[in-house]
RODORO-53813 format. One record per residue (C-alpha): x, y, z. Coordinates in steps of 0.2 Angstrom, whole numbers, plus 5000, padded with zeros to 4 digits. Example, Ala and Ser with C-alpha at 12.3 -4.5 7.8 and 13.67 -1.06 7.14 Angstrom:
    c1    c2    c3
  5062  4978  5039
  5068  4995  5036
end
This chain:
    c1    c2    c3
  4711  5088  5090
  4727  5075  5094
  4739  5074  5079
  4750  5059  5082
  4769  5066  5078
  4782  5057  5067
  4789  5045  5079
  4805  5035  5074
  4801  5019  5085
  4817  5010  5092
  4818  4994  5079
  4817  5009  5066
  4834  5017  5073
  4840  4999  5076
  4837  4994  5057
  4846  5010  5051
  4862  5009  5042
  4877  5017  5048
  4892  5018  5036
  4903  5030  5045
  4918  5042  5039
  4934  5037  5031
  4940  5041  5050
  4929  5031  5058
  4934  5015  5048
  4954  5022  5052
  4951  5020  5070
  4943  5002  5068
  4952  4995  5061
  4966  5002  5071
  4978  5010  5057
  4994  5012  5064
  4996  4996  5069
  4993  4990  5051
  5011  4997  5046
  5019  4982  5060
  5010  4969  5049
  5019  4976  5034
  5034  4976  5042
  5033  4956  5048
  5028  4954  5030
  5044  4962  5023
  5053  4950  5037
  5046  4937  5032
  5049  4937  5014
  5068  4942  5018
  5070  4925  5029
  5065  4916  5011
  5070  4927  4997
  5085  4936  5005
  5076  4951  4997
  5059  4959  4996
  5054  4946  4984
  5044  4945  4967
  5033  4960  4969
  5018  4952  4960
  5017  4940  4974
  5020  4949  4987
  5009  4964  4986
  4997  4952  4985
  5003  4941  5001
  5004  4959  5009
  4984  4961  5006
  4978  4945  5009
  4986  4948  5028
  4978  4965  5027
  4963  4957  5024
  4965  4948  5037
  4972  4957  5051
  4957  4971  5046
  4944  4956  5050
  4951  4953  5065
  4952  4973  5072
  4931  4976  5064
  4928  4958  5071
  4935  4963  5087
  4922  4978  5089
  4908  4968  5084
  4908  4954  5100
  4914  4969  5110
  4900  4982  5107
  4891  4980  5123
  4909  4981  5135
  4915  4995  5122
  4896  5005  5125
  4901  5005  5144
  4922  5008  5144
  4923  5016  5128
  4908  5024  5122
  4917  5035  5108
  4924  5018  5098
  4914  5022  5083
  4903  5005  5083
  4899  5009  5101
  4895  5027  5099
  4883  5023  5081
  4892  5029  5071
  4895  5013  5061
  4882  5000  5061
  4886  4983  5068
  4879  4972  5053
  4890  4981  5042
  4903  4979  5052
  4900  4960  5055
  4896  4959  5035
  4913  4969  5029
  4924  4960  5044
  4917  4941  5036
  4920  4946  5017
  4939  4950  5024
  4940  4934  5031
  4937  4926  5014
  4946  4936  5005
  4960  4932  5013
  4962  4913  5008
  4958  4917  4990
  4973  4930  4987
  4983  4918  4992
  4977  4903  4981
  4976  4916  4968
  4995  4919  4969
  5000  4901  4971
  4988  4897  4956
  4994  4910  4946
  5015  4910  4947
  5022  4893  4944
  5024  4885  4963
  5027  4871  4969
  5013  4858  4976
  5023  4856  4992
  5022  4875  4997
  5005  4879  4987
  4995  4867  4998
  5006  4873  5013
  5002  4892  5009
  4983  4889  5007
  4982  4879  5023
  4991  4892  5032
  4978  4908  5025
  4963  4895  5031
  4971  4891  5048
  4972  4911  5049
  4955  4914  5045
  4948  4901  5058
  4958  4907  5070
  4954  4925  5070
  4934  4921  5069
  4940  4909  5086
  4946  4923  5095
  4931  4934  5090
  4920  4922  5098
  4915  4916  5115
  4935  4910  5116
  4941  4928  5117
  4938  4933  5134
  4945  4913  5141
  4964  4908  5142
  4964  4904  5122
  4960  4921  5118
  4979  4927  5119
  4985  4909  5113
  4975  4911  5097
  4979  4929  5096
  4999  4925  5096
  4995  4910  5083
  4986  4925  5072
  5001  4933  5072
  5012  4917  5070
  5002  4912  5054
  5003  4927  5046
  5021  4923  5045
  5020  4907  5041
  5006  4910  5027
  5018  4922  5019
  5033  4914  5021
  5026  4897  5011
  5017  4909  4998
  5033  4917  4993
  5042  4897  4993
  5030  4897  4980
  5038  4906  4968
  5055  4901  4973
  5066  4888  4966
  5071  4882  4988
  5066  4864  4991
  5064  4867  5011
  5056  4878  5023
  5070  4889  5031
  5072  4885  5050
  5073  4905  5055
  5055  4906  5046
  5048  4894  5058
  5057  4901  5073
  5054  4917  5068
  5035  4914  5066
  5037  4906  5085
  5044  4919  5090
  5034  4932  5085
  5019  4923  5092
  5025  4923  5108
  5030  4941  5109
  5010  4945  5101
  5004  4934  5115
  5013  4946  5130
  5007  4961  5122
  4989  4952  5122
  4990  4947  5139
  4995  4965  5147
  4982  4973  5135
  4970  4963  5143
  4961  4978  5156
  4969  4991  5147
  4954  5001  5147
  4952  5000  5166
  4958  5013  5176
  4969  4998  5189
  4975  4985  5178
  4982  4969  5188
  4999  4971  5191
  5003  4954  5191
  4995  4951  5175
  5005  4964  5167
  5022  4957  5175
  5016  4940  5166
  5013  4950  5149
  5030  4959  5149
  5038  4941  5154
  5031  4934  5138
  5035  4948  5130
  5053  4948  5135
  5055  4930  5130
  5049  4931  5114
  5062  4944  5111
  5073  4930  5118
  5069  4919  5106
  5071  4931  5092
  5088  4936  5097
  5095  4918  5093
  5087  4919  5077
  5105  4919  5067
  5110  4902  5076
  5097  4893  5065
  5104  4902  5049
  5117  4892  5036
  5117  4906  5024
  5128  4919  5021
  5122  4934  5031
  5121  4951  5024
  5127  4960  5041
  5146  4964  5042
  5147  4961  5059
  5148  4943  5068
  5130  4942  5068
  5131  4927  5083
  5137  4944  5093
  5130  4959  5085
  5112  4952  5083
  5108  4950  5099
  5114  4965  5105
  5102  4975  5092
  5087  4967  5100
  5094  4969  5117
  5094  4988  5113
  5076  4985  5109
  5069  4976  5124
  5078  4989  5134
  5061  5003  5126
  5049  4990  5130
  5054  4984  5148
  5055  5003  5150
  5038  5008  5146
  5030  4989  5154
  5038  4993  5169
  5032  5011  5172
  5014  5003  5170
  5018  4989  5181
  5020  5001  5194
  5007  5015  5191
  4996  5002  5182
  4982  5014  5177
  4972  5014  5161
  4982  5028  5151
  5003  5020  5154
  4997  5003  5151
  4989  5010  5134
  5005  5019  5130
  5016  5004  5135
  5003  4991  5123
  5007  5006  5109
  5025  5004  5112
  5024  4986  5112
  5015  4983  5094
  5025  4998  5087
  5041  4991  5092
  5038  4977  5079
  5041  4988  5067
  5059  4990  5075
  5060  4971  5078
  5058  4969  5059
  5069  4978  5054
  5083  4972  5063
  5080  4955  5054
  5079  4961  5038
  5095  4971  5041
  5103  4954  5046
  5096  4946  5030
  5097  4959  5016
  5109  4973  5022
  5105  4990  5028
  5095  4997  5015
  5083  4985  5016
  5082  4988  5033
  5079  5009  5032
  5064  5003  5020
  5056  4994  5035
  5061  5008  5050
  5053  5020  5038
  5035  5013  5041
  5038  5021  5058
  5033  5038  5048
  5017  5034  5044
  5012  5022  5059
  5018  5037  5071
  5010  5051  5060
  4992  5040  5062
  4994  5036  5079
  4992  5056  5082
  4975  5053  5073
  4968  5038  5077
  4971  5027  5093
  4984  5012  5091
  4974  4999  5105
end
């Protein structure tokens, strides 16, 4: 006699939760590149405060950006599943490991958090109007803008536009939370050029990351990412023209300065233009890597400008565990 066997039928499988290891969820949500949004927090707060700031706000400031930056990295899996399934079938949603409804759930709740630290820490230190409305308005304008990009605008011209802006935000968000508990009546000119700034380099890396996982990327789109890129470092370099304070570097900082972050772009015109020439998939994932990591460097070159060199060591000391993950868990 026919037994029927214990099938599990296809929606069964598909309805079947997935929560993944503490590994999985590192190489979401991308893990080395978390310690560059720390390190553009720590600049950010230096261009106000002159220092690391008051720590109960920004820790706080630091994980409402976290929130952010990890909604935009699980959000980022989620509208890719089907393009990661056929280029990269070992990403952990593409591969089953994690579920893509808990994905979408935890990558929304982030996005919500984010806004509501931040009114939290305005609300809770005594801040001014101004700068409070300024700092919320910011978190919100980051939120909408990283469910833009995971949308149907990702894969259009405003998808590295809104990427940059992310980036941009992020800055600006914290920059106005920590006005917030700061007796300064203006926004400092280097925040807002510094946020510009930043924005345009993000929007370069985005732009030659965009066929990264192909095995021929477009050489002339790479060229334009590097340009971008090279720009944006431009811009950064003639960040101590828009300062009036006393600056905490010995040297003439008109002089000195630039000549820091022209030691830097020299790594990442390095590694660009290797790809731009062999443009295949694995040196235009190493150059991208370079790229974000060099933010780290970036940072820190402001923050020694603005606070002095200890300071800075701080920041060039998240290159340990950004490099130590990235031998784990893939950067891009």
């Amino acid at each position: 006699m026919y037994e029927p066997q214990n099938e599990v039928s296809p929606q069964t499988e598909l309805d079947a939760l997935q929560w993944g290891s503490l590994k999985d969820w590192m190489q979401l949500v991308r893990l080395p590149a978390v310690f560059t949004l720390f390190s553009n927090v720590l600049a950010a707060t230096v261009l106000i405060a002159g220092d690391f700031g008051t720590w109960s706000a920004v820790v706080p400031t630091a994980l409402a950006s976290l929130a952010a930056y990890w909604a935009g990295m699980v959000l980022n899996d989620v509208v890719d599943l089907e393009e990661d399934r056929r280029h990269r079938s070992k990403r952990p949603l593409a591969a089953g490991r994690i579920s893509p409804v808990i994905a979408g759930h935890v990558g929304t709740a982030l996005l919500m958090v984010c806004p509501i630290l931040i009114l939290g820490v305005t609300v809770f230190h005594t801040s001014q109007p101004l700068w409070q409305g300024a700092a919320f308005t910011a978190s919100v304008a980051l939120s909408v803008c990283v469910r833009a990009y995971n949308s149907g605008l990702k894969p259009t011209l405003f998808g590295p536009l809104l990427m940059g802006s992310c980036r941009a935000l992020n800055i600006l968000m914290v920059g106005c939370t920590v006005l917030c508990v700061s007796e300064q009546a203006e926004l400092p000119q280097p925040l807002l050029y510094f946020a510009a700034a930043i924005g345009v380099y993000i929007l370069g890396v985005t732009v030659f990351a965009g066929k990264e996982e192909l095995e021929d990327s477009d050489s002339a789109a790479l060229l334009l990412g590097l340009v971008l890129q090279v720009v944006g470092l431009g811009l950064i370099a003639f960040l101590t023209r828009w300062e009036t304070r006393v600056i905490a570097w010995p040297a003439s900082p008109n002089g000195a300065f630039p000549l820091l972050l022209g030691l830097i772009s020299m790594t990442v015109m390095h590694r660009c233009l290797k790809a731009i020439m062999e443009p295949k998939s694995r040196r235009v994932q190493l150059a991208v890597k370079h790229s974000l990591l060099t933010l780290i460097l970036i940072d820190a070159s402001v923050v020694v400008m603005w606070a002095g060199p200890i300071y800075g060591c701080i920041v060039v000391a998240l290159l340990i565990p950004a490099l130590s993950s990235a031998l784990r868990v893939r950067t891009t």
